[in-house]
Each structure stands twice: as C-alpha cells, then as structure tokens.
C-alpha positions in Angstrom: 0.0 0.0 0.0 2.7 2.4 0.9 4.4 1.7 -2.2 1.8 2.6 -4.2 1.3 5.6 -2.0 4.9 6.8 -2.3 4.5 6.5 -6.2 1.6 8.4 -6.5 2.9 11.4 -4.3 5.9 11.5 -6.1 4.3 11.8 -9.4 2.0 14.5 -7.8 4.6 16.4 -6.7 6.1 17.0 -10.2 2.7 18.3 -11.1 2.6 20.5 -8.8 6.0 22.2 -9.5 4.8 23.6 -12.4 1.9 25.6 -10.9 1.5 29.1 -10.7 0.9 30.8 -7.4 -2.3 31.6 -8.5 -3.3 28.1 -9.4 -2.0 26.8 -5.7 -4.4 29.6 -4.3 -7.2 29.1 -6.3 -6.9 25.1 -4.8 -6.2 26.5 -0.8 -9.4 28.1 -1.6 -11.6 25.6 -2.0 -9.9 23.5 0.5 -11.1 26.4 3.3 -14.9 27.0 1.4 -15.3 23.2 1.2 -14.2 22.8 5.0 -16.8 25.1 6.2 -19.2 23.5 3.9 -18.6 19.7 5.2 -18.4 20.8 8.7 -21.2 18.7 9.9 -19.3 15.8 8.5 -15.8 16.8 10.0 -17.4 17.6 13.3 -19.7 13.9 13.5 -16.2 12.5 12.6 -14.5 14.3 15.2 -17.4 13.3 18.0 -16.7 9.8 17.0 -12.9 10.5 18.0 -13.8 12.3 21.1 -15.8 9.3 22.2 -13.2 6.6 21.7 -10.7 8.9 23.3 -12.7 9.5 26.7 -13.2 6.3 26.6 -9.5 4.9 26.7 -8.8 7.7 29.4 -6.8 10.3 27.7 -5.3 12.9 29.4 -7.4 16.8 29.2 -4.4 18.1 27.5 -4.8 15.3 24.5 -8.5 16.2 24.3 -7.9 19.6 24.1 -5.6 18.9 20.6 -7.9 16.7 19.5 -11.4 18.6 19.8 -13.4 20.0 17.8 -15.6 22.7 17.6 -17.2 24.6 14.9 -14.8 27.9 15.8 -11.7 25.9 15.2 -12.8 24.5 12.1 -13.3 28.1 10.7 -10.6 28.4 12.1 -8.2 26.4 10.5 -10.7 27.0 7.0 -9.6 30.6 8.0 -5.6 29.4 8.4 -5.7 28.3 4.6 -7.2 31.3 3.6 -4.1 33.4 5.4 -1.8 30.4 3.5 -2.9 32.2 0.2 -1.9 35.9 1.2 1.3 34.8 1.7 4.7 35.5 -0.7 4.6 32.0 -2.8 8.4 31.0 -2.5 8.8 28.6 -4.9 10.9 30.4 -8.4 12.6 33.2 -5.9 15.8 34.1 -7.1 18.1 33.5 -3.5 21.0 35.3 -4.9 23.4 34.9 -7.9 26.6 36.5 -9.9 28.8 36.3 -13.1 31.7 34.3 -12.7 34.8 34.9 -14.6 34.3 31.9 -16.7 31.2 33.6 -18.0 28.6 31.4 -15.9 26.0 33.4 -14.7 24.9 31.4 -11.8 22.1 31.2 -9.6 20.4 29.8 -7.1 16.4 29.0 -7.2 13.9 28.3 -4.9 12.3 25.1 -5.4 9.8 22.3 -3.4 11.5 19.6 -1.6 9.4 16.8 -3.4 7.3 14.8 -1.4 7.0 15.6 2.8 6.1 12.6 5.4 4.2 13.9 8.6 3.7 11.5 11.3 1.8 13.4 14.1 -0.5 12.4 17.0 -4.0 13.7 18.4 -3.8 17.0 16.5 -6.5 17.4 13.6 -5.7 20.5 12.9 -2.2 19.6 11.7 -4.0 17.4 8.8 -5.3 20.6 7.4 -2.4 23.2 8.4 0.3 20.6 7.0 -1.8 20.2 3.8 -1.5 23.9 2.9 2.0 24.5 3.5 2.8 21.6 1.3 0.6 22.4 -1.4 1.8 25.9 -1.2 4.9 25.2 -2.1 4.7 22.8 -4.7 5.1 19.7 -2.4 2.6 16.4 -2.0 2.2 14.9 1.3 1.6 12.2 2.9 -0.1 12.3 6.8 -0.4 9.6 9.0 -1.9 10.8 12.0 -2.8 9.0 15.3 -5.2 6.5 16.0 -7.1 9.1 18.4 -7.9 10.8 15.0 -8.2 8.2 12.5 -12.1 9.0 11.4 -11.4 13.0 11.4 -8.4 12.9 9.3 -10.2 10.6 6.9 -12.9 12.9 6.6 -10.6 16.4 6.2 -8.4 14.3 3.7 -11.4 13.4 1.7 -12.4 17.4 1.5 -9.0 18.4 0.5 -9.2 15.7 -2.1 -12.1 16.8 -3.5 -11.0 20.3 -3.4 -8.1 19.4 -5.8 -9.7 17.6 -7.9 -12.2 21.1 -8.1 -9.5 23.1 -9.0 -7.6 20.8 -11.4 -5.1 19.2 -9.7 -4.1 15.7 -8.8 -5.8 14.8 -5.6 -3.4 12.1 -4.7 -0.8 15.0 -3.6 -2.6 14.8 -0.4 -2.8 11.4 1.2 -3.3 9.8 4.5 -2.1 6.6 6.2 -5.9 5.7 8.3 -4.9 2.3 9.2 -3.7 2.6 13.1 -1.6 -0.3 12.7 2.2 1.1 13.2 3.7 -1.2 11.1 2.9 1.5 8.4 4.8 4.0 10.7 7.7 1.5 9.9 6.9 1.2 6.5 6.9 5.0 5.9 10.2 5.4 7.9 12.0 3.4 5.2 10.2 5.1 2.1 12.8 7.2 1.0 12.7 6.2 -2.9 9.5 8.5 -2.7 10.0 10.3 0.7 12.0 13.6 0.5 11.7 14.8 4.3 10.2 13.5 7.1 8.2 15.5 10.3 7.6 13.8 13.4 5.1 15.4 15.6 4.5 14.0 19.0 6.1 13.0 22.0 9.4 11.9 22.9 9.2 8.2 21.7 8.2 8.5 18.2 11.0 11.2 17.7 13.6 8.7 18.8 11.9 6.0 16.7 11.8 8.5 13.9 15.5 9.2 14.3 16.9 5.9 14.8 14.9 4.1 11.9 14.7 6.4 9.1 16.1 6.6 6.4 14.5 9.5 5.1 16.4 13.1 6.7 13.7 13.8 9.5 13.4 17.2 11.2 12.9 16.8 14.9 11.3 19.1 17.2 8.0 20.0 19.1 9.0 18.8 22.3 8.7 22.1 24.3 10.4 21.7 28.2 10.3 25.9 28.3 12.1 27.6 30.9 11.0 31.4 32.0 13.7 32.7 34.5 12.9 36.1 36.0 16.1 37.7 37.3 16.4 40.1 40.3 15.6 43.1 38.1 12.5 41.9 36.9 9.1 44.0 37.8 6.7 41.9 39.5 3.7 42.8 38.0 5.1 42.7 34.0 6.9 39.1 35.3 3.7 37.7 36.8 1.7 38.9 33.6 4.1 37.4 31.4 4.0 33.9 33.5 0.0 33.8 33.7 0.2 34.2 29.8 2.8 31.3 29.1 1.3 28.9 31.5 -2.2 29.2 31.4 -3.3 31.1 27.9 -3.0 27.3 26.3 -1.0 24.6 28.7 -1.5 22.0 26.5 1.1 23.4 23.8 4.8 22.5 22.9 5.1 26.3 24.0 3.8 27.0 27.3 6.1 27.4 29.8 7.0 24.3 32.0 9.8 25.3 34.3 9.9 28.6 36.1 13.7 30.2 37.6 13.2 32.5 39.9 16.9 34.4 41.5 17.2 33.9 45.0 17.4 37.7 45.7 13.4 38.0 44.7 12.5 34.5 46.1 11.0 35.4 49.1 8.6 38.3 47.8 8.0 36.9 44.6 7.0 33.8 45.1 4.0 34.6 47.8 3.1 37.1 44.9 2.8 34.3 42.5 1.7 31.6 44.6 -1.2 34.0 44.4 -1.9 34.8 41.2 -1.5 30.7 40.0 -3.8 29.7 43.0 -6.4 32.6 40.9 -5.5 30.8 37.9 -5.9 27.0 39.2 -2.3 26.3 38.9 -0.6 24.2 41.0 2.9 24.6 41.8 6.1 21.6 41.7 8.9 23.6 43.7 12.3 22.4 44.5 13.5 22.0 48.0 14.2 25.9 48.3 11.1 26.9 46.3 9.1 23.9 48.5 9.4 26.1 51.8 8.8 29.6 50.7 5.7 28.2 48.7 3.7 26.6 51.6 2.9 29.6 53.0 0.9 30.7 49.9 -1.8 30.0 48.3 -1.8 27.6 45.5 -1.5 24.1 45.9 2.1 23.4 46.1 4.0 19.5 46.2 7.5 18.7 46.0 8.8 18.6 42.2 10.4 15.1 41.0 13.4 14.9 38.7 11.2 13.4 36.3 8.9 16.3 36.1 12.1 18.8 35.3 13.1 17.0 32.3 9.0 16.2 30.6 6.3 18.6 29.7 3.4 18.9 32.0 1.1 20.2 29.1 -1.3 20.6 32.0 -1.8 23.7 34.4 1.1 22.8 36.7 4.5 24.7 36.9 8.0 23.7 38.3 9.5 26.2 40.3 13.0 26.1 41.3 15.2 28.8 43.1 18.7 30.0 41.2 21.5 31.4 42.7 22.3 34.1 39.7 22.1 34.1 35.9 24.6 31.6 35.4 23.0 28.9 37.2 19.8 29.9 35.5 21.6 29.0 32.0 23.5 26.2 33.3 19.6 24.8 34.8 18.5 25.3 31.1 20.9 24.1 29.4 20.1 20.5 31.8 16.7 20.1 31.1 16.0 22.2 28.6 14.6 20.8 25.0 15.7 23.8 22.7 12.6 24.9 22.1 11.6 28.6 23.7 13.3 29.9 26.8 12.6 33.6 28.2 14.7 35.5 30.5 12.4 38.7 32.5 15.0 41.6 33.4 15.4 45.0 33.8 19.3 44.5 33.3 20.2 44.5 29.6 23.8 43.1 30.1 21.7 39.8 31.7 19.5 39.9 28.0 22.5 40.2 26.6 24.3 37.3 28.2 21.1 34.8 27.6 20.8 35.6 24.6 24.1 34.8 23.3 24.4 31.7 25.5 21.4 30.0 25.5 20.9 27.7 23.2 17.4 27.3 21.8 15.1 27.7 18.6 13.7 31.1 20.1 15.0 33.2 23.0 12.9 35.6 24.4 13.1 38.7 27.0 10.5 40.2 28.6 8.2 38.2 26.7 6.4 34.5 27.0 7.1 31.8 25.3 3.6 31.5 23.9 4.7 33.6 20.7 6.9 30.4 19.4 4.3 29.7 16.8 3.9 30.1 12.6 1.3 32.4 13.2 2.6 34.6 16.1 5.9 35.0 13.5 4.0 36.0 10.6 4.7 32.9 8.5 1.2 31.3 8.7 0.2 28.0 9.6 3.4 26.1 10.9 4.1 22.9 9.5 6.3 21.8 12.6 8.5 23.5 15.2 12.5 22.8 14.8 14.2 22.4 17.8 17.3 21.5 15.1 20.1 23.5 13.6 20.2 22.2 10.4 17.9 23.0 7.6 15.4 24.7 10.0 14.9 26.3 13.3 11.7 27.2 15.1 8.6 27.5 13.7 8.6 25.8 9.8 6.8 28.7 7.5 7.0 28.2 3.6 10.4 28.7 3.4 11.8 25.6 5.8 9.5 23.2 3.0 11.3 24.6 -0.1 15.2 23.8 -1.0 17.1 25.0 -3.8 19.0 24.1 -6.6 21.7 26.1 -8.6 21.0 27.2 -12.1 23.9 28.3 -14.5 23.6 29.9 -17.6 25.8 30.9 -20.3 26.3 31.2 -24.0 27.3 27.9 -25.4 29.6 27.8 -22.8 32.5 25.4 -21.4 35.0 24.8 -18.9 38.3 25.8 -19.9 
C-alpha cells in the first residue's frame, strides 16, 4: 500500500511544481470554502474521535488537541485562507553572480518533493500541513494517530475533492488511516519517494523516527520551556508574562513548564505568584528551596520530581526552582531544557544580553512569554512543525523551511576551460 502511496505522491509532486501561485491559491481556496461546507461531517467525525478517546482515558491536554468545535474548524478554513496571502516562495531568485568563466549562476527556490508527517491527536495539523505543502509545490503524505483516525479521513477526503475542483491531482494529499504502526515502519524506510520527514509528537516516536529512518527527519515540538525572572525583573510585567505562558493554552509545545526565579526575589515573589497561580488554578512543583517559601501561599504546592524537570506537564502545573544568579539559570537550562523557547524577565540589559548569546534554543525571548513560538505569532502562517534543530530549519517551519534549492547556471554555449 505504501508503495503505491509513495508513487503516486511523487508523481504529484512533479505536477505541482509547475503551478503558478495563482493556481495553488485558487486550490487553498476551495480547501477552506469546502471545510466550512462539510463541517457537519468533519465535526460527526471528530465526535466519533472524542468518544473513543474518553473512553481509553486520555489525558485533558490530548482532548484539548484533538477537539473539535465549529470555531476551530473556521478556524483552521480561515488558516488556509491566510496560507494564500502569503509571498509563494517557490521560483525566488536567493541570490546569484557572473563568474569569470562567464557562468552566470544562480540559485532557485524550489519544493522539496514529497514531505512525510507522522503526528498524533492534532487534527488540525492534517489541514495546516496540507496547505504549507501544497503551497509550495510539495505532495504529502499524513499519518496521524489512532485518536484521530475517522477526522483525518474525513478532512483528507475534503481536500481531495478540493483538488480535484480546481484541477489538480488529488493524490498530492494522502493519508495513512490504518492505526496499525507497522505503516509507521513502512513509511520510515520510504525514501525512494520520501523527501523529508516530520515527526510530531512525543518523545518516543521522535527517537523511533530518528533511529529508523532513512529518510532526513526534522525533529522538534518537544517544548520543556524555561522562564527565568532575574532580580531586576518588575513583579507585576513578570507575573503577567508567566500567567500568559502557563495558562493562555498549557497544552502546547510552547507553554512554559519550568519557572527560575533568583534567590534575591524569592521570598517576595513567590508569595506574589503563589497567588496569582492559585487565581489561575495552577498548581505549583517547587524544588527544596522553592518547597518552603511556597507553603505559606496560596496555591497548591508539592514537592517537584526529577522526572517532572526533564518532561512537559502540558497541564496547568509549573516547576518552580530557586537560582543562585544568571549563570546557574543558564546552566539549569541548558540540563533540562529541549531547545525549544526559553525567556529571560530583566530590567538588566547586560543579563538579555548574556542569555541571549548563551542559551541555546530555537527562540529566545526577553521580557516576553514563550507562547509567541508559533507560525502564526511570527507571521509565517500555519506552521508545519517547530524545529528544535540547527540544520535546515529552526523554530517555527513557514513556507520557506518546506522549499530547498537548486543552482542554475547559464551561459552562452559555454564550457569549462
């Protein structure tokens, strides 16, 4: 099945890098129309999910990525619909020059063929993955997880019919529905066809995807966020910014899991916050030092685990830990930390300064929450996956991270002397 699957993508792929941006839009188009006009279907699907899934006993933050409602399906239609307002990538010039030999050489823009995407309860990826891809001239081929087998069948179906609308091969979207993970094996070793391969999910299938491909795989997603807040820092700006990364969505790669607070503002700052999270229904993991300026407050505090420092609650909980100063705030990081987002809250610019250059991440922030690693937030649409890589990409994956290029030379009858 694969195989064939492979095949087909592939030939798709070369069909669509000969389409005009104007073609690709008029086909994101009818994906978003035709995705608020099944939505009855997409949401009876996605009940269906919902209903398996509470009854396995998935955790809230797994229910949260995998619901539906009729707002996030217009939505996401509405996330295609920004996809087409964007700067098409795919023909731009990247630079060039006349050598001496009189080769004037260039280097294009072009798809990367035909993209993988393995990803877990997250329907929305179906559709946001989709229109990157077609975009930029690439097919695609989804395998989601078995939480959202009868949704993703259903929003493949719509795109499919939505290329075949607007002309174009409907195969250059396809899904994997069958839960059996053999096919995850199968796909990991499908690199006749298989240009570049996303995992999305947790910690497990990235390992899996990294020992056992061999297609190149861009890793990432995994989001062990730190926010430290130095002894500069104003209260009320810090507490505002830590409200916002923890709570706004906790069950995103983004949020903030780990909070480093300097020992200078323990004392005060932590009965403020102990405050504010009890308000927000938080509950608190602090380390020994954290543990006994906490009980006095008023959020429901235990004592952290190693465990929980190194994984993603996803959940509203926070680990807090006391620092001794700025380097052992970057050394903390650099222990747990996933190389996702990490913020630094600080008055002092030489201490901005200093994390920034020495922390080691896909997005640094200051004075800011983590929440803004996203496609979206950085104006390059739906995301297609966060890198937490160097190579290739890093951070949120825009148009731009799913397009490679080639070099083009020109000249005159030209050879090499």
């Amino acid at each position: 099945m694969l195989e064939q699957m492979g095949k087909s993508a592939q030939q798709a792929s070369y069909e669509l890098a000969q389409l005009s941006a104007k073609q690709k839009n008029q086909a994101l188009s009818a994906i978003a129309d035709l995705l608020e006009k099944q939505m009855p279907a997409i949401l009876s699907a996605n009940e269906q999910d919902m209903a398996l899934a509470i009854e396995s006993g998935l955790s809230e933050a797994t229910l949260d990525r995998l619901r539906l409602t009729p707002e996030r399906v217009k939505a996401i239609a509405n996330d295609v619909r920004q996809v087409c307002l964007l700067i098409d990538p795919v023909g731009e010039v990247i630079d060039g020059k006349m050598l001496t030999s009189g080769l004037k050489l260039q280097r294009h823009r072009v798809p990367l063929g035909v993209v993988g995407v393995i990803y877990e309860a997250r329907p929305n990826v179906t559709i946001d993955v989709a229109a990157l891809c077609l975009k930029t001239g690439n097919a695609v081929i989804l395998r989601g997880g078995k939480e959202t087998v009868q949704t993703n069948a259903v929003m493949v179906k719509v795109i499919q019919q939505a290329l075949k609308q607007a002309g174009l091969p409907a195969l250059a979207v396809q899904s994997i529905n069958d839960p059996d993970r053999e096919y995850v094996n199968q796909l990991l070793k499908l690199d006749r066809y298989v240009d570049m391969l996303i995992p999305r999910g947790g910690a497990a299938l990235h390992k899996l995807c990294r020992e056992q491909s061999t297609i190149p795989v861009i890793t990432g997603g995994i989001g062990v966020c730190h926010t430290f807040v130095d002894e500069s820092a104003d209260f009320a700006g810090a507490l505002k910014i830590i409200v916002n990364a923890k709570t706004q969505r906790p069950s995103t790669c983004n949020t903030t899991e780990t909070l480093l607070v300097h020992q200078a503002i323990a004392q005060p700052f932590l009965l403020k916050l102990s405050q504010v999270m009890a308000e927000h229904g938080v509950t608190l993991h602090g380390d020994k030092r954290a543990l006994a300026l906490l009980k006095s407050g008023c959020a429901a505090v235990h004592p952290v685990t190693e465990q929980a420092l190194h994984d993603e609650w996803l959940s509203l909980d926070l680990n807090v830990v006391v620092v001794n100063n700025l380097d052992d705030a970057i050394s903390y990081i650099r222990e747990y930390g996933s190389q996702h987002s990490e913020a630094i809250l600080t008055a002092n610019l030489d201490n901005a300064s200093k994390f920034i250059k020495l922390i080691d991440a896909a997005a640094v922030y200051v004075n800011a929450s983590t929440r803004f690693t996203d496609g979206a937030q950085f104006g390059l649409g739906a995301e297609v996956a966060v890198s937490t890589q160097k190579l290739h990409a890093r951070g949120p994956m825009g148009l731009e991270a799913l397009t490679t290029y080639k070099w083009v030379g020109m000249g005159d009858y030209l050879i090499r002397e």
